[in-house]
N, C-alpha and C positions, 0 to 999 in steps of 0.2 A: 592760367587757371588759378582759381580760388584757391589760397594754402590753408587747408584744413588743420594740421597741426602746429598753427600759429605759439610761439609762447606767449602764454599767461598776460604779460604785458606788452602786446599786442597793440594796445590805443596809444603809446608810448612808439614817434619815430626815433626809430636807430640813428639816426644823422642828425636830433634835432636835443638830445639826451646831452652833450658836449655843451652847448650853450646855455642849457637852461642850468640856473640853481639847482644843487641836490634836495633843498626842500623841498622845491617845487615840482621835482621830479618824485622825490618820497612821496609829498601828498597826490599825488596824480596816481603813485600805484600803491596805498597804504593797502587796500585789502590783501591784493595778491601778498605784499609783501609780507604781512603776520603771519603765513604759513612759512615763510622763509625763516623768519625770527624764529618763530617755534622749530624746527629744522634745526635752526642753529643751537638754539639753545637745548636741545634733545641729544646732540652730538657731543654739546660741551658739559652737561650734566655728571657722566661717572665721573672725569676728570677735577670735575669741583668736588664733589662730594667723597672723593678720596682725600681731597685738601684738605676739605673741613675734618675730614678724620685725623688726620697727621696731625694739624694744630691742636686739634682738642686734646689730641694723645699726646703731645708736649707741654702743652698748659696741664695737665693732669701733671704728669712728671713733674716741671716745675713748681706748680701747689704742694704736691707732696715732701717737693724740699723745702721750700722758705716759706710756706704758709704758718701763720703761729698756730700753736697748737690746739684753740680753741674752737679755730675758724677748719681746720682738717676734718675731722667727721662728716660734716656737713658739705663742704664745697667737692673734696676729690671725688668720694663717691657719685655722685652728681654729674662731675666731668667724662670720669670714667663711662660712666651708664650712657651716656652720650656718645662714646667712642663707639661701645657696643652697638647705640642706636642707628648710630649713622655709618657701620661696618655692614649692619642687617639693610639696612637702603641700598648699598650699594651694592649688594650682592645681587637684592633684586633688581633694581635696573638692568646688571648685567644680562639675567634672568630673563626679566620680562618685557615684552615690545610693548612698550609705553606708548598710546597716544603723545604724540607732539605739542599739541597743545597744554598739557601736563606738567611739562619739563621746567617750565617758569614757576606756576604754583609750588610745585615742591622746592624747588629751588630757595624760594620766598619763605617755606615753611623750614627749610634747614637755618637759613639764616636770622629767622625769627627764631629758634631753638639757643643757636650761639649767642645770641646778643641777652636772650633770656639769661640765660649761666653767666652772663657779664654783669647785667642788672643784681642777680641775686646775691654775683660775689660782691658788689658795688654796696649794693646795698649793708650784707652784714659787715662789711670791711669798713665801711665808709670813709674807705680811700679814693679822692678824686684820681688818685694816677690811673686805676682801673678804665679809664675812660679812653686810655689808648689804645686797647686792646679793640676796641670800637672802632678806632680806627681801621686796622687791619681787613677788618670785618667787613667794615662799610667800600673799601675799593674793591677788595675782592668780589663780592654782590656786583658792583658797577660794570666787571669785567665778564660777566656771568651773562649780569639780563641786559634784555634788548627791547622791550617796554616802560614809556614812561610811566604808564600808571602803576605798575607794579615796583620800579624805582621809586617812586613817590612813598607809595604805599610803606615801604622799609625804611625811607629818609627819616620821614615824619613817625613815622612809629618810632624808631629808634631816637628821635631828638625830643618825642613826647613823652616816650621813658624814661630817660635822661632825667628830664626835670624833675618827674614825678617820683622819681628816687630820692633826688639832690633840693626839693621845694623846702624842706626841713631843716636844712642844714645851716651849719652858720658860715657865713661870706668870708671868704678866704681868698689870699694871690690862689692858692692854690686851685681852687674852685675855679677862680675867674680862667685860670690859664687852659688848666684842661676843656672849660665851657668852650672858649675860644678852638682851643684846639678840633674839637668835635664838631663847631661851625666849619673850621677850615677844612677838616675830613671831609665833610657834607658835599662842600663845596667842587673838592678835587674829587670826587664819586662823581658829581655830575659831568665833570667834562670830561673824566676818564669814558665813562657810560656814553657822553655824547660821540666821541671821539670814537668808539667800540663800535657803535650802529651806523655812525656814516661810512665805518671802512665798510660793513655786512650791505649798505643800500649801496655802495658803490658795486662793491662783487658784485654783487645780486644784477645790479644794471647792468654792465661787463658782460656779464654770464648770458642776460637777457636778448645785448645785442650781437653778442656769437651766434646766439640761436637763431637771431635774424638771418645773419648773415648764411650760416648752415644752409636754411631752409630757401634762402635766394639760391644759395651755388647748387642743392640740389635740383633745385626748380630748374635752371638753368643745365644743369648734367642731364635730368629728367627728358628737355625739352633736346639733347645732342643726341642723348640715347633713342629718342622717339624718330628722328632726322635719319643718325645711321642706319636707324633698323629699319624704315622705312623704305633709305636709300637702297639698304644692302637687300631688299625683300623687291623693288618695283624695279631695280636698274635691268632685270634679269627679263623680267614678263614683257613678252610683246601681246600676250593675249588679254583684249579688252576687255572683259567681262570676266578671266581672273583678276586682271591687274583693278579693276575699279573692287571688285570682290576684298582681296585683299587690304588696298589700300584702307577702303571701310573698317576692318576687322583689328586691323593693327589699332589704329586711331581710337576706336574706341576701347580696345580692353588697355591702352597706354594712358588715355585718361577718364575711362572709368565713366561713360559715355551712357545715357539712354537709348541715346539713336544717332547711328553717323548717317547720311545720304549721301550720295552724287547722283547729280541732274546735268543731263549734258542735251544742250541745244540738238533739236530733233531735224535731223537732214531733209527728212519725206516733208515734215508739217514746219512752215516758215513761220515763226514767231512764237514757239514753244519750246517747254523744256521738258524734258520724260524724265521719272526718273528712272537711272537704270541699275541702282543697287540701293539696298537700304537695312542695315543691323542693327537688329535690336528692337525698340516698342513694344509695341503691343502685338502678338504673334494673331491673336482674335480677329483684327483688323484687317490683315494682310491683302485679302484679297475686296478689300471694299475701300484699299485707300486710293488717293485722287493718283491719276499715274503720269500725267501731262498738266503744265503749271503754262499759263500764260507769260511770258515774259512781260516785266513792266506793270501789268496791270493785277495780278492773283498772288497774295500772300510776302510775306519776308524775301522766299527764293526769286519769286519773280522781280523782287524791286530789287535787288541785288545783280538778279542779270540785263535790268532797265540800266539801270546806273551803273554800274561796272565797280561798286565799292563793295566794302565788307559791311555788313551791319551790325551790330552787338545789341543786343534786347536783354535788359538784366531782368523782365517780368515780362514776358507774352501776354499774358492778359490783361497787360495793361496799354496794350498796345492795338491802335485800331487794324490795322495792316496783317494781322496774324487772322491765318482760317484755323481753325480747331480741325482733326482729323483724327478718327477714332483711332487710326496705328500708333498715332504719337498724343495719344490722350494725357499720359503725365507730364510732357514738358512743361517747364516752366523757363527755364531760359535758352536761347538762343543766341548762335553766333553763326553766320552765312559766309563764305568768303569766294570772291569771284574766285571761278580756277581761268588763266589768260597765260597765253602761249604768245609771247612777243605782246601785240596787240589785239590778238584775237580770242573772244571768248569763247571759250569752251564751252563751260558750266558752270556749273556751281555745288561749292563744298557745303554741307549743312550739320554744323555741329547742335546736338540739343540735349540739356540736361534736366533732370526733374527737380533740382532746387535751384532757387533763385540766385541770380547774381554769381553765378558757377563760376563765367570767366574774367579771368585778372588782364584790368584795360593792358598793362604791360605785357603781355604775352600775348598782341595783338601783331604786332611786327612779326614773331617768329612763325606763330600760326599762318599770317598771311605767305610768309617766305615757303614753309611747307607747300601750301596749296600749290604756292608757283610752281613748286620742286614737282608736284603730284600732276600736276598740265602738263608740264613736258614730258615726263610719262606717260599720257594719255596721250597725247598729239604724238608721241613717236609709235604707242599703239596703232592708231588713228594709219601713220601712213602707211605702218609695215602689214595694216589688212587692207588698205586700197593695194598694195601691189602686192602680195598674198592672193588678192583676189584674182588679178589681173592674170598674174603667173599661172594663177590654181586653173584658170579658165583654159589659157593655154595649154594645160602640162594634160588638162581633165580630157580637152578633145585629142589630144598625142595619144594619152592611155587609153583611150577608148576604141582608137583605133588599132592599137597593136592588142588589146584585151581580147576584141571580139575577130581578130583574126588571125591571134597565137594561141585562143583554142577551139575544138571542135564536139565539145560534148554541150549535145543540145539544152539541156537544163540548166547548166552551165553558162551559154551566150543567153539564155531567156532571164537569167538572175540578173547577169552584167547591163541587159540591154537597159530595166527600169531601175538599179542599180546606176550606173553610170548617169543614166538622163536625169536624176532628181538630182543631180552635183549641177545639172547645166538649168535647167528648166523646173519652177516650183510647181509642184503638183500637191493634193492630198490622194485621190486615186491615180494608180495607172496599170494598166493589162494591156499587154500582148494577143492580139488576135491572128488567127492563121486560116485563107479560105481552104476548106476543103469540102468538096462536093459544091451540096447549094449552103453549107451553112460555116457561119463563124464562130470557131473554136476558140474559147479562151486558153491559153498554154502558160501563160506566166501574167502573176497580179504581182502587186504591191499595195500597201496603206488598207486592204480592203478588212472589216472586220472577220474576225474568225466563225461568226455564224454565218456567213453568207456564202461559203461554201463555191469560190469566184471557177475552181477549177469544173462546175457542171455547169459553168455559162454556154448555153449553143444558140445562138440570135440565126434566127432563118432568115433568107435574104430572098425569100417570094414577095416579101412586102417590105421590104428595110431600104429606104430610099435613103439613108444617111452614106452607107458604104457603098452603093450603086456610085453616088456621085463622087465618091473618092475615086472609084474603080474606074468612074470612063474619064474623069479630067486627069485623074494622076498627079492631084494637085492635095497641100492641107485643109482642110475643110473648119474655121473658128465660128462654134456658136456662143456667143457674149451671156446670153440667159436662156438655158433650155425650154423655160415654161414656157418662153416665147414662138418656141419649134414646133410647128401643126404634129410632124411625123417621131417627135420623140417619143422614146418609151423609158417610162424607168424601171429597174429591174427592181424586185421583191429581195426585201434585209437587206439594204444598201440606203445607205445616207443621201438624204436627197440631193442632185446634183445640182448645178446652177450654169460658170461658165465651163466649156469643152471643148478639146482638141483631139483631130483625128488627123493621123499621120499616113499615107499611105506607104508601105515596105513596098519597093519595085528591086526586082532582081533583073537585069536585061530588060523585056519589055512589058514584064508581065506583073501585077499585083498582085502578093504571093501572100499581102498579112495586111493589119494597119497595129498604129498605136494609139490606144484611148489615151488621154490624160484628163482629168476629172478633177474640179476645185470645186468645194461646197459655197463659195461666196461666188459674188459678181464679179472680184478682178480678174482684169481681163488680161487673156496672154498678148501682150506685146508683140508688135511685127519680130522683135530681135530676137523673144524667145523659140517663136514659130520658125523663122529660120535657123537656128538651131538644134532646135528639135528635127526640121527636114534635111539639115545637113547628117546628123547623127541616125536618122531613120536610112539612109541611103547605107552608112556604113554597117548598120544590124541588117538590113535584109539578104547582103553579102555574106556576113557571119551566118544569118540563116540559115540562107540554103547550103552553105557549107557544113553546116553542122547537121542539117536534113543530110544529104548526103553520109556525111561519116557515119551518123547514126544508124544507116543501114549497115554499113561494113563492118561497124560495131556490132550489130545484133547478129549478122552470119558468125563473128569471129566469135562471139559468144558463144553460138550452138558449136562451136567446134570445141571452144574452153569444157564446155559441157561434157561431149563425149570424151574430152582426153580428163577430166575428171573421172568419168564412169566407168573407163579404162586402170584411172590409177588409182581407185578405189578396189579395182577389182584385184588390182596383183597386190596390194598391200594386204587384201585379207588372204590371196594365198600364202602368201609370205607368213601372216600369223599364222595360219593353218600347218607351215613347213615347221613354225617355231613350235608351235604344237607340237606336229610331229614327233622333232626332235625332244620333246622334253619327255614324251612317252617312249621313247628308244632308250632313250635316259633309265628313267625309273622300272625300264621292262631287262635292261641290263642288267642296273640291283636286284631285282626280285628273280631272273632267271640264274643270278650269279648267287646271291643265297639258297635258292631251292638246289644249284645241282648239285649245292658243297655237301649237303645228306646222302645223296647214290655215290657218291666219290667216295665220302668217306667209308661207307660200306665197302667200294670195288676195291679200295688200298688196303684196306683190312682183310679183303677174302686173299688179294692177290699174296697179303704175307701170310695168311694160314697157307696156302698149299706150296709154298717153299718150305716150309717146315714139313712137309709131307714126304716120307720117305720115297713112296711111292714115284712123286713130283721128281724126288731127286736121282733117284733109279732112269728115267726115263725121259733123252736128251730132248727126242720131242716134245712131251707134256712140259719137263722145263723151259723150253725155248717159247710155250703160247704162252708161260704164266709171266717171263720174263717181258712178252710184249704186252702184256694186259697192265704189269706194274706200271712200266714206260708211258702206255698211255696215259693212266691214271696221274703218274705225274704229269705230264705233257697238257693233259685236263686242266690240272688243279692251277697249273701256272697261267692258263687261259683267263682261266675265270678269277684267279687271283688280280690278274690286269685288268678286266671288265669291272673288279671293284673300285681297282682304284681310279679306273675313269669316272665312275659312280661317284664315288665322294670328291673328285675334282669339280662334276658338273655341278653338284649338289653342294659348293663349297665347303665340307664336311672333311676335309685333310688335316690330318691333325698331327703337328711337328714338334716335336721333341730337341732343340738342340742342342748342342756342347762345341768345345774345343775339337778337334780333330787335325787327321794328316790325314791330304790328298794323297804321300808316296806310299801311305800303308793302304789308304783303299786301291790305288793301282797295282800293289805288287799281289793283292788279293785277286782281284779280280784277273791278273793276268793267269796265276795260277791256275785258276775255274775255268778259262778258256785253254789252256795248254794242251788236253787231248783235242778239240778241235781244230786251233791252229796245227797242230801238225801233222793233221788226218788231210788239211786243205792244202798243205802245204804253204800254208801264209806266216808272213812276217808280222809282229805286234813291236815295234819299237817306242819306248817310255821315256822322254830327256825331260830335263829342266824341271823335273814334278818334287825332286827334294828340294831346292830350292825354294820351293812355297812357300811360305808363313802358312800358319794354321790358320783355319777356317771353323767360323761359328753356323754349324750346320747339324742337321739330321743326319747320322752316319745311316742311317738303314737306307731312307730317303734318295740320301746323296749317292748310296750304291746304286739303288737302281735307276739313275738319271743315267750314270755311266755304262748301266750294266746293258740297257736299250740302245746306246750308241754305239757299242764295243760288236752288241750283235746283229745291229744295221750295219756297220760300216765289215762285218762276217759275210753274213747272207749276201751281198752284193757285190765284191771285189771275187774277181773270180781266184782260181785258182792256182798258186803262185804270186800273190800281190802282196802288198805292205799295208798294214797299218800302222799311222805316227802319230801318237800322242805328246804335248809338248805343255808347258805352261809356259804365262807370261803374268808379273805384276804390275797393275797401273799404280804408279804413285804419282802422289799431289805435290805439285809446286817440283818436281824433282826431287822430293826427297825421298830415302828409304825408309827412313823412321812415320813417314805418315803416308805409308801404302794402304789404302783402301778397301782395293779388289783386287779380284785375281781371273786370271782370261785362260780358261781349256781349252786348247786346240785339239780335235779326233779327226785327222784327216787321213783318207783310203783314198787305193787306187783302183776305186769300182767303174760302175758302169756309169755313174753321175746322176744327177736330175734337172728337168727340164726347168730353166728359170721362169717359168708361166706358172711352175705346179711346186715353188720355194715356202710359199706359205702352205698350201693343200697339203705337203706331209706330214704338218704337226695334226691336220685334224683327224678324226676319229676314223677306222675300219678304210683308213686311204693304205692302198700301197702301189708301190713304183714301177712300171712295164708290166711285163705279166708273167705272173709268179705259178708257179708248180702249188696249185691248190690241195694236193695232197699229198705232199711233203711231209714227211714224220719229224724231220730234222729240223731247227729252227738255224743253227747253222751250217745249212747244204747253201748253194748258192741257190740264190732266189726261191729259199726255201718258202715255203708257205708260212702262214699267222694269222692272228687276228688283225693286224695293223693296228694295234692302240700301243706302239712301245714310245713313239717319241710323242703321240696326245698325253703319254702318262710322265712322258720324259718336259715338257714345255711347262704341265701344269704344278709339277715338281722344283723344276725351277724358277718359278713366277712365284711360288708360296715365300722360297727363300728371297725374293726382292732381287733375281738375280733377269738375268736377259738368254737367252737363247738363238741363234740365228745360223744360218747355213750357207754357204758358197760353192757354188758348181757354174762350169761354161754349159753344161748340157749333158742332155743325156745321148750316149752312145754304146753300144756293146761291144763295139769292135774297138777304136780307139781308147775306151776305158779313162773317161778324162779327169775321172775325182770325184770326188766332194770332200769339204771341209767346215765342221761342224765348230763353232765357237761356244760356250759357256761362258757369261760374264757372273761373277758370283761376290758379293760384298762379304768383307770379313768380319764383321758386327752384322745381326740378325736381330732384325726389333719385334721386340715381341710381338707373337703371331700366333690367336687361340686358334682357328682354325680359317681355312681358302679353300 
């Protein structure tokens, strides 16, 4: 490729710069090189003119010692202001970015200042030694500039001064010497000067031909980089028409391309080239450019795949051979390159850019090597879809066979069957027909458009002499051009058709269906695809009627799916209806449990006015109805006490108070409160292992009555003479005692037990166990009567606390008396808990 960022000197070979003369090479690149001068000399500028500062500023010094006294007014101040002058230049320079081309004139105008202040001391002194201060002056300037005419311009001015100081004077050695002297100054400035610029045109060349060199190894890195990435991007795709896609896309955004193509020799049509990918142009054009090239005889691509060379066109329009082609309207150069797999051509690679002369003849070899690289990728495309195909064909009629007889939902095999066939057989229509009665049902299309509505196709077979004769030969039936068909018909919103195949479905002996396939052009189906299509029609009318079949059994199992839906639709709304229920048992409990606490509170209040009644207390009967009226009243109040707090369990509305506590002081509590009962029962209450506790972060009210319900379940049910044994136990973590966690209440009696079917059932609500003396006064008589809500109040008490609750019994028995044993698991940290 053309290197657009050629350096400057450019027309100037890198290899030929060694041989020639540096004149010869100056004069060949003088313009470029003035910018270099000036460059130079813009760099070397503060560094002079801080020079020229320091020597003025010691020539001042020196003046003001050994100058005579007559000559001081006049020269020092002069020098001095010149210190100043040229301290104020250089400030600015540093200051301000000066044009380069600049850098010489001031230069020129500093040294014209000094030589000035030379002249005028020359002059009033009219001492010839002054003239070697000139000196100085004049190599300095040499080492500076890098312009003859501006050297010139200072030589001659300074040796025109000279004279025109000293024209007056009278002839002296001394004169003559320093004259001479200032000649031989002159002399060593010019070849210092000469000597100064040939080293700057040597750099400058040097520099020149790096840059050459740069711009080859990048072109060359550019051209490794395009290769690997190429490599690394095609070695991978077997797919033809990404891998040509690709390859195009890389190529051209790597160098910056108008238009990449590949054209690859056309299988169907012998002596052409198509092309089969193309990025970039004119996108306008797209679909009106030429799409098949005659090999040999049409355009650049075809004479390239004529002759089997690359061709390079650095102007297309200047070339007879080139068609013009609105996609690629801006090209202006071209580069073609066979793509050839050993010795067979493939195609052809088409590079084209829209400025001329784009590609460099030397990156002809690597371009061409490319191509090659890009053919064997194509040609290994190439064979891996001939046997892709091969395979696909095989594997298509394997799956097609296990597809449509590993499943049995009719819509299902009607997708697969024109699904599957357009992998084996090209079609643009195809529908499934099914006889039923006298007419043909369509049941499954494909390709048809969506106003045509294919699913109300019904073709009567009173007059349809096209499926008559599928139906009696049992054979496929190909018309090449339907207009040609006396008996065809064509249906209404449907693409007019051209050639057709009808397949006939046989199941056993009977034609159950056919298959339309439908192409809007003339090509014609092939014996091969026809038998295919009759091999693969055999295999669907078996899936057919198998799928006919299921679909019955499917539709009965349906109506049954149906009714056991309309069934469990029905018990889930009883179910809501029970939850209903229940949540109105709920809030009829609160609202019965708040109304009766107003007549209670009344009947406990009248019951303590008539014990106060002397009367009451005079007479052992009236005291014994008032003594049972209190009892009941409490007996009430503790009723409905529990109905609340079932109420606020259901109603998550518990509200816990905890602290520190001891389980031994709520035990030794609680056992005292049952002491007249146990000994009225004659029962045993034994307490072990409960001091040992650690304390517990708990509701002390809470946690009494969790106890206080088990204490009088594990009463009411152990008959008379039995034990109750309350025990604890600590779970610690890892073994240790210092990081015990919880703590485990054992209340086990030697009751009557309960049934393991009904372990969960006695936590819930108004449950109780066998059958209980419903009019019982006592709550601890055995199987006294209750409400049953002690352990609903007891489960929902301990679940506030984060604790667990559960029970153990073999069963229930009244004679054997086999137990139960009630656990409490209780954590000893309680996390905060507004209300459950």
């Amino acid at each position: 490729m053309a290197n657009t960022d050629a350096f400057p000197y450019e027309h100037i070979a890198a290899t030929d710069t060694r041989s020639e003369p540096v004149g010869t090479a100056v004069n060949q690149i003088m313009p470029p090189l003035k910018s270099a001068f000036d460059e130079v000399a813009k760099a070397s500028l503060p560094p002079v003119t801080l020079g020229f500062t320091l020597f003025h500023f010691f020539l001042a010094v020196a003046y003001a010692i050994f100058l005579p006294p007559e000559l001081m007014p006049q020269i020092v101040p002069l020098v001095g202001g010149t210190v100043v002058f040229l301290l104020a230049i250089y400030a600015l320079i540093r200051a301000w970015e000066m044009p380069a081309s600049w850098a010489q004139p001031v230069g020129v105008g500093i040294a014209a200042l000094s030589i000035s202040i030379v002249f005028v001391h020359l002059f009033q002194s009219m001492e010839p030694r002054q003239t070697s201060i000139l000196t100085f002056l004049l190599i300095g300037m040499s080492v500076f500039l890098l312009s003859w005419r501006w050297l010139g311009l200072v030589l001659i001015g300074t040796l025109v001064g000279w004279l025109l100081v000293v024209y007056r004077w009278q002839l002296s050695p001394s004169l003559v010497y320093n004259g001479i002297l200032l000649i031989i100054s002159l002399g060593i400035s010019v070849i210092v000067f000469y000597a100064r610029r040939q080293s700057v045109v040597r750099y400058e060349l040097l520099r020149w031909q790096d840059s050459q060199l740069q711009a080859q190894l990048q072109r060359r890195a550019k051209q490794m980089e395009t290769s690997m990435s190429l490599g690394q991007h095609i070695t991978s795709i077997l797919d033809l028409d990404a891998l040509l896609q690709t390859v195009a896309e890389l190529i051209k955004a790597q160098y910056g391309l108008y238009y990449v193509a590949v054209y690859l020799l056309d299988t169907e049509l012998n002596g052409y080239l198509e092309r089969r990918v193309g990025v970039g142009g004119n996108s306008n054009g797209q679909k009106r450019s030429q799409m098949r090239i005659r090999v040999g005889r049409e355009g650049l691509v075809g004479w390239v795949a004529g002759n089997g060379r690359h061709l390079l066109v650095n102007d297309v329009l200047q070339d007879s051979r080139y068609i013009p082609h609105d996609l690629v309207s801006q090209t202006r150069s071209e580069l073609d390159l066979p793509l050839r797999a050993g010795r067979r051509l493939l195609g052809v690679l088409s590079l084209q850019s829209n400025e001329t002369a784009a590609f460099d003849p030397e990156d002809l070899p690597f371009l061409q090597s490319l191509a090659d690289q890009v053919a064997i990728a194509i040609d290994n495309a190439m064979l891996y879809q001939v046997e892709r195909s091969a395979r696909g064909l095989a594997e298509t009629m394997h799956k097609m066979g296990r597809a449509l007889t590993g499943t049995l939902e009719w819509n299902e095999v009607l997708e697969l069957i024109l699904g599957q066939l357009a992998e084996l057989v090209e079609y643009d229509r195809g529908s499934v027909f099914v006889h039923r009665g006298g007419h043909l049902e369509l049941v499954a299309a494909r390709g048809f458009p969506e106003a045509a509505a294919p699913r109300q196709i019904r073709i009567s077979l009173e007059n349809e002499s096209i499926f008559r004769e599928i139906y009696e030969t049992k054979r496929p039936l190909f018309i090449p051009d339907v207009l040609q068909w006396p008996d065809w018909r064509q249906i209404e919103n449907l693409p007019l058709a051209r050639a057709w195949l009808g397949v006939p479905l046989i199941h056993g002996e009977e034609v159950i269906g056919m298959l339309s396939l439908t192409r809007e052009t003339t090509a014609p189906f092939m014996q091969e695809s026809i038998d295919l299509a009759t091999t693969f029609a055999a295999q669907a009318a078996v899936g057919l009627e198998n799928a006919r079949r299921f679909d019955k059994t499917t539709r009965f199992s349906q109506q049954l799916e149906y009714e056991v839906a309309q069934r469990t639709q029905a018990i889930q709304e009883a179910y809501a209806r029970l939850e209903q229920l229940d949540r109105a048992k709920s809030d009829f409990i609160a609202i019965a449990s708040h109304e009766l606490r107003t007549p209670l509170t009344i009947l406990r209040g009248y019951s303590q006015m008539l014990f106060q009644q002397n009367s009451v207390q005079q007479d052992e009967q009236i005291e014994k109805l008032a003594r049972g009226i209190a009892s009941g009243a409490m007996r009430l109040e503790e009723v409905i006490s529990s109905m609340l707090e079932v109420a606020k369990i259901d109603n998550r509305a518990l509200e816990l108070y905890p602290k520190q506590m001891s389980l031994a002081t709520l035990f030794s509590h609680l056992g005292e409160g049952f002491a007249d009962a146990l000994a009225e029962r004659n029962l045993t209450l034994t307490v072990v292992n409960i001091d040992n506790l650690p304390l517990v972060e708990a509701d002390p009210t809470a946690l009494e009555k969790v106890f206080y319900h088990l204490l009088v379940n594990a009463i009411k049910y152990t008959p008379d003479g039995g034990t109750i044994h309350v025990s604890g136990i600590v779970h610690q973590a890892n073994g240790n005692i210092s990081s015990a966690d919880k703590v485990e209440i054992l209340v086990r009696d030697s009751g009557i037990g309960i049934d393991p079917a009904m372990h969960d059932l006695v936590f819930s609500k108004f449950y109780q166990t066998g059958e209980v003396a419903l009019h019982s006064s006592a709550k601890t008589q055995f199987k006294g009567g209750g409400p049953g809500l002690g352990l609903a109040i007891t489960r929902g008490i301990i679940e506030a606390h984060g604790g667990e609750i559960w029970l153990e019994s073999p069963g229930y028995d009244e004679k054997s008396c086999p137990g139960t044993t009630f656990h409490v698991l209780l954590p000893l940290s309680l996390e905060p808990i507004a209300a459950v």
